[in-house]
C-alpha positions in Angstrom: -3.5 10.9 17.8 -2.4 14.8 16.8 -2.4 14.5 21.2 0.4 12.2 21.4 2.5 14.1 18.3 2.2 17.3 20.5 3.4 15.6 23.2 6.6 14.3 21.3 6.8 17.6 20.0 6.8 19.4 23.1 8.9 16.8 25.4 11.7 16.9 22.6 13.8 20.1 23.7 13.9 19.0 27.5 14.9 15.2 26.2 18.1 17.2 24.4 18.8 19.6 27.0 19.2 16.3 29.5 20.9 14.3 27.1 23.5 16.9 26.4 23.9 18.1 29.9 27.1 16.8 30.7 28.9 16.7 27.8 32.1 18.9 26.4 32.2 21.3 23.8 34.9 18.9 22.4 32.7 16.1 23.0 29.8 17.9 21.0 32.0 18.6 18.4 32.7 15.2 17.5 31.7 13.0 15.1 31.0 9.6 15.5 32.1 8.6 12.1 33.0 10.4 8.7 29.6 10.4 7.5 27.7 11.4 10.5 26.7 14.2 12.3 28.0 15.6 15.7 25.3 16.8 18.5 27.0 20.2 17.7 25.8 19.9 13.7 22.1 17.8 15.1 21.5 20.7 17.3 22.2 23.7 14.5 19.7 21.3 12.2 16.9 21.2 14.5 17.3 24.9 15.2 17.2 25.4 11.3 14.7 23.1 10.3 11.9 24.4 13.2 11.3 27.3 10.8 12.0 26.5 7.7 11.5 22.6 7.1 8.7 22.2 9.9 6.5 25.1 10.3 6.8 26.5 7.0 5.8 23.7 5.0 2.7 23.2 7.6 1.7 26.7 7.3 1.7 26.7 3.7 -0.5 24.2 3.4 -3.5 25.5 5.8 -2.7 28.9 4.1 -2.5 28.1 0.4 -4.3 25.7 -1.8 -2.1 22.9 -2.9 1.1 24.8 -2.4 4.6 23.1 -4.1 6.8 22.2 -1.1 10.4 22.1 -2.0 12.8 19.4 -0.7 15.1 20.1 2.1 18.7 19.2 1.4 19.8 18.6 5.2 23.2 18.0 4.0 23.5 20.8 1.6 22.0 23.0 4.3 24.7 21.9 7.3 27.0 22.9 4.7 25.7 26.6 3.5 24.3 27.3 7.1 27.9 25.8 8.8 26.4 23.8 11.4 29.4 22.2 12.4 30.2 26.2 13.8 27.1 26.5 15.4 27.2 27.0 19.5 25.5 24.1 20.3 24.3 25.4 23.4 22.6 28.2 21.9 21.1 26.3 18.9 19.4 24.3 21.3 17.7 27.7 23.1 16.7 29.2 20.0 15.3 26.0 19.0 13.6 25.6 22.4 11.8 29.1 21.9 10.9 28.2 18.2 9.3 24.8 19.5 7.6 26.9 22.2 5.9 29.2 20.1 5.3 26.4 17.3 3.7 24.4 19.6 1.2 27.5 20.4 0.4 27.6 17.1 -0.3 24.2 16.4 -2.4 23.9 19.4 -4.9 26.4 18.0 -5.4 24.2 15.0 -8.5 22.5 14.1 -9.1 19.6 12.4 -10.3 21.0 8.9 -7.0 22.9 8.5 -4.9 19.5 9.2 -6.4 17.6 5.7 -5.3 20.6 3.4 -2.4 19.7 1.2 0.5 20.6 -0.5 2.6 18.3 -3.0 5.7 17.8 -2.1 8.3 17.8 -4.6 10.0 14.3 -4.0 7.0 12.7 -2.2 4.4 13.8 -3.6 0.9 14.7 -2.0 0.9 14.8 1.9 -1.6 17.2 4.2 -1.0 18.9 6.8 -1.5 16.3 9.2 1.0 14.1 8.0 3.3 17.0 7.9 2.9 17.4 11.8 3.6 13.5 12.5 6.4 13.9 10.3 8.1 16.8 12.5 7.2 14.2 15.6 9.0 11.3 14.1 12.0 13.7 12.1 12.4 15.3 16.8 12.4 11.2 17.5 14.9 10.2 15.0 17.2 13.0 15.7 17.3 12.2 19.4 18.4 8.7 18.6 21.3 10.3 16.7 22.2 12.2 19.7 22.4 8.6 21.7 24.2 7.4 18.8 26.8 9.7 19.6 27.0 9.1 22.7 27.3 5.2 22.0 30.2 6.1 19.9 31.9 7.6 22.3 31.7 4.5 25.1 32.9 2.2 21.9 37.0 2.4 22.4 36.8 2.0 26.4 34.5 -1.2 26.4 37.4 -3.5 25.6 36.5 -7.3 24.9 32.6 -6.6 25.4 32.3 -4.7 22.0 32.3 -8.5 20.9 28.4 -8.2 22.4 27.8 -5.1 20.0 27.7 -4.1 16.8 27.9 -0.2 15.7 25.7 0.9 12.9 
């Protein structure tokens, strides 16, 4: 199964680098409602949260015995860090290059290291393992949001046919 998570894992940055392709700074820049993210602010998250949501919190449990692993306010965070400043285009390199050399790393993992665990401050206990399909469906989710945006977008020039179609 850790097979097919690497494979999410590693298909994710050429999944947003297509999906992004031919849109407009200003289109990037836009959210799709008040209380949702643009690709600009998804893109500055994923590039954050490589390193210090993801890989962090895997390493420190293969490293550490039982570490505490502190919650991630995403929103807080796209606040303090300014996502919504953020090139897009070069959030989505340096995220590239992170994934890259995370997925080096993860590859060199064996099995024994994936059942360590840490406890989680909101969730409780979870291993390492879990922690890894967790970064697989957090890469999945996020592309959604991406086509979420997009969906947005199309909304205002359907006309009569948004009777078919109800936005979330």
């Amino acid at each position: 199964m850790l097979k097919d998570v690497l494979k999410i894992l590693a298909s994710t940055p050429e999944k947003v680098r297509r999906e992004i392709a031919a849109m407009s700074p200003k289109e990037m820049k836009t959210r799709p409602a008040p209380d949702k993210w643009s690709v600009q602010e998804i893109l500055a998250h994923l590039d954050d949260v490589e390193e210090h949501g993801m890989r962090a919190r895997v390493a420190a449990m293969i490293e550490q015995d039982e570490p505490v692993l502190l919650p991630f306010d995403q929103e807080k965070r796209a606040v303090d860090m300014e996502y919504n400043r953020k090139e897009p285009r070069k959030s989505l390199a340096s995220f590239a290059r992170q994934r890259q050399a995370n997925l080096k790393w993860l590859r060199t993992l064996k099995p024994a290291p994936l059942k360590r665990k840490g406890m989680h401050q909101t969730v409780g206990e979870i291993t390492a393992g879990e922690m890894i399909h967790e970064w697989a469906f957090h890469d999945l989710g996020h592309l959604k949001q991406i086509l979420e945006v997009k969906r947005y977008a199309l909304w205002p020039r359907m006309g009569n046919m948004r009777a078919f179609y109800k936005l979330s």
